[in-house]
C-alpha positions as CSV (number, residue, x, y, z in Angstrom):
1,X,19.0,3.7,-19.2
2,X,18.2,-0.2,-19.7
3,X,14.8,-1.2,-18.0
4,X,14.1,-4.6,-17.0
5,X,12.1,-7.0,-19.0
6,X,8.5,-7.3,-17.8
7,X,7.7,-10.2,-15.2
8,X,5.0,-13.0,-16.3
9,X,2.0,-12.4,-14.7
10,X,1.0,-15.3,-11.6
11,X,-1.3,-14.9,-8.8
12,X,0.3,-17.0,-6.6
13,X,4.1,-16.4,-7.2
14,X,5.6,-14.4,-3.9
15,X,8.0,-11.3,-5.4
16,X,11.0,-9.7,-3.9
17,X,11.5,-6.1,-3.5
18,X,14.0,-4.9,-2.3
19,X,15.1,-8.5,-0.9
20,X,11.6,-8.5,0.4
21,X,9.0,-10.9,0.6
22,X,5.7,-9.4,-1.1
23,X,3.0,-11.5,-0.9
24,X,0.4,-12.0,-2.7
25,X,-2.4,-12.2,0.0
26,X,-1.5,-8.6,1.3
27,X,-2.8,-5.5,1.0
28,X,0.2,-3.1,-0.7
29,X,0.4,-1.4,2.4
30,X,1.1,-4.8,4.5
31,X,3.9,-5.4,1.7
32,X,5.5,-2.1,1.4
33,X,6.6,-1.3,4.9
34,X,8.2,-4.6,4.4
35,X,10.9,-3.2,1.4
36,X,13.9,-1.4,2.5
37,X,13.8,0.1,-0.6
38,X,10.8,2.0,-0.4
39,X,11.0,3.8,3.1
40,X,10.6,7.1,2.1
41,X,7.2,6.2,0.3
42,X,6.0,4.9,3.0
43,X,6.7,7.9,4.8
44,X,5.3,9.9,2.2
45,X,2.0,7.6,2.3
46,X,1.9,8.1,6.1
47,X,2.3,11.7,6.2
48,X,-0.7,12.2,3.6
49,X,-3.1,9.8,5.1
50,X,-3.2,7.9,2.8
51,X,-2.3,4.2,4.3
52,X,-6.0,3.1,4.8
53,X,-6.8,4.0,1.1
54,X,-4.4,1.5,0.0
55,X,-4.9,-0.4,2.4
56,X,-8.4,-0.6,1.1
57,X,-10.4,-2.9,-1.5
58,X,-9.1,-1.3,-4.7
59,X,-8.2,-2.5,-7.0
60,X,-5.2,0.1,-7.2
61,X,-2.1,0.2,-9.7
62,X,0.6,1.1,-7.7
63,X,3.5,2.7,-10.0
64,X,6.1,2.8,-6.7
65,X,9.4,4.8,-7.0
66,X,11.9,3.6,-5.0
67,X,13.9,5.6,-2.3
68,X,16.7,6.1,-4.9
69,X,14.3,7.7,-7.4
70,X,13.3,10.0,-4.4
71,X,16.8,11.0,-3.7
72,X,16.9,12.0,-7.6
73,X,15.0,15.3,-6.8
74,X,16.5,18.9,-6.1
75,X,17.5,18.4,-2.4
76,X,15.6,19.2,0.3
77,X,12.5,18.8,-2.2
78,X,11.0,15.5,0.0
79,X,11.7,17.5,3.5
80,X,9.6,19.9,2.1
81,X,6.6,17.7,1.2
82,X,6.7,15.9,4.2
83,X,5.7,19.4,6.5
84,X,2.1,19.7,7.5
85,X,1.6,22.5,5.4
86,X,1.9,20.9,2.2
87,X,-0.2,18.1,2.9
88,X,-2.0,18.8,-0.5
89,X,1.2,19.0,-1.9
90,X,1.9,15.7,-1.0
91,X,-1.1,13.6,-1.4
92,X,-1.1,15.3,-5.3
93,X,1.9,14.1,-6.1
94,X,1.2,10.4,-4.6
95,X,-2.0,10.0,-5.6
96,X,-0.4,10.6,-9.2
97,X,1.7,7.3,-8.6
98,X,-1.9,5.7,-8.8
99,X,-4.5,4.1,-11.3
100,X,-7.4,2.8,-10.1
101,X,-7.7,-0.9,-11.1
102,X,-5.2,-4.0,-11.5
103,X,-3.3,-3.0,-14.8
104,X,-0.6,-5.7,-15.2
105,X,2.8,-5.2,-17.5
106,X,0.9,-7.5,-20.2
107,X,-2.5,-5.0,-19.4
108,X,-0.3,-2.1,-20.3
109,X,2.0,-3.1,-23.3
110,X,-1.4,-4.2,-24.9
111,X,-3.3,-0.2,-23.8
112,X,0.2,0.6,-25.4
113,X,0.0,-1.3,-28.7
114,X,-3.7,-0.2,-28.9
115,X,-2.7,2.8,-28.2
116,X,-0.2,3.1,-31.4
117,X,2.7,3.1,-29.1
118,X,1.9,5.0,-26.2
119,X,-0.9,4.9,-23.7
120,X,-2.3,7.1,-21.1
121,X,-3.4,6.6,-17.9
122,X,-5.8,8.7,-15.5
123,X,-4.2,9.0,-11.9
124,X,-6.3,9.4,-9.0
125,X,-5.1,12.5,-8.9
126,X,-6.4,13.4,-12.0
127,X,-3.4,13.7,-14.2
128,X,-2.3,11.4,-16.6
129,X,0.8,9.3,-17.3
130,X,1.8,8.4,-20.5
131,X,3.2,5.0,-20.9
132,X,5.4,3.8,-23.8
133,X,7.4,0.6,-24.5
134,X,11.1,1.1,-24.6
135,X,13.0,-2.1,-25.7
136,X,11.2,-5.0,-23.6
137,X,10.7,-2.5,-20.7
138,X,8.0,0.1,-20.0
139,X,8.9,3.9,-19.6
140,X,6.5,6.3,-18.1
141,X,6.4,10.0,-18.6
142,X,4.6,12.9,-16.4
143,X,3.1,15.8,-17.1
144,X,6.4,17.7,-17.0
145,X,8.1,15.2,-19.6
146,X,9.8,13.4,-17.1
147,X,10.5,9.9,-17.5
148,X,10.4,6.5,-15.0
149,X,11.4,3.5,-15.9
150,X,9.3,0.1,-14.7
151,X,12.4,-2.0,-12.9
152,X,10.0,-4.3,-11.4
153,X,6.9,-5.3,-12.6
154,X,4.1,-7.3,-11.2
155,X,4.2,-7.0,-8.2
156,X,0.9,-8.7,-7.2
157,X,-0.9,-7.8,-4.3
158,X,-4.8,-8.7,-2.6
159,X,-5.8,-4.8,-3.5
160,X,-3.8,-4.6,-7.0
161,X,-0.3,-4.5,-8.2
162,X,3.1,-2.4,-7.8
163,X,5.4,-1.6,-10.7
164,X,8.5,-0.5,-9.1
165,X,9.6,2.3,-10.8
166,X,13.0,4.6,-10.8
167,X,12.0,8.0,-10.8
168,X,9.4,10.4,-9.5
169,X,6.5,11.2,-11.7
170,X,5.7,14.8,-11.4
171,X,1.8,15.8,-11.8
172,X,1.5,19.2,-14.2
């Protein structure tokens, strides 16, 4: 699969996710329950309790996979995540979505070059993610070897940025 080429890097330029509006001066809370393309996240980040975490100072690094990335797991797999009872679960494998700080594309193609082609990345969680250039885009892989693609980068919010990404990262 082709990823997209990384976005520049401005403050003040509003993206578009999912047809969209994110801006800038939002928290990524405010923006995400704005992208149709990121519903079940959002329901995700709701059911854990997590909403006033990002919706808090940060800075966080938001690597966001979109409702089709979610439908890519074994069915019945986000049903299952969503029950009460695996609240832990849940919160594990979002929290693994996120870095703390504002890492930009050009922040993580130069960790990656520094990094002699790869770099890795502590999750809140506690896992890491391994990120690696492939062609102009960046790839991610979990703990299990799987891989997500960045589709859209940049995504700049007042608590941090979003990379839009096309699968599920899996924490080990």
């Amino acid at each position: 699969m082709t990823t997209a080429p990384m976005a520049s890097d401005s403050s003040s330029a509003i993206s578009y996710v999912g047809g969209a509006a994110m801006y800038p001066t939002k928290n990524i809370i405010e923006n995400a329950v704005n992208s149709p393309d990121h519903t079940t996240l959002v329901a995700a980040v709701k059911a854990a309790g997590l909403v006033d975490t990002l919706s808090g100072a940060g800075p966080f690094t938001v690597f966001a996979p979109t409702n089709a990335a979610f439908a890519k797991l074994p069915a019945g797999t986000v049903d299952t995540l969503l029950r009460p009872e695996n609240l832990a679960t849940l919160q594990s494998v979002l929290t693994y979505h996120v870095v703390a700080g504002r890492v930009t594309a050009a922040d993580l193609m130069s960790m990656i070059r520094a990094g002699g082609g790869q770099a890795r990345l502590v999750t809140v969680q506690g896992g890491t993610l391994t990120a690696r250039m492939q062609g102009s885009g960046i790839v991610l892989i979990d703990a299990k070897g799987g891989t997500a693609n960045v589709t859209q980068a940049n995504v700049l919010q007042s608590n941090g940025v979003i990379h839009v990404t096309d699968s599920v990262s899996l924490p080990g």
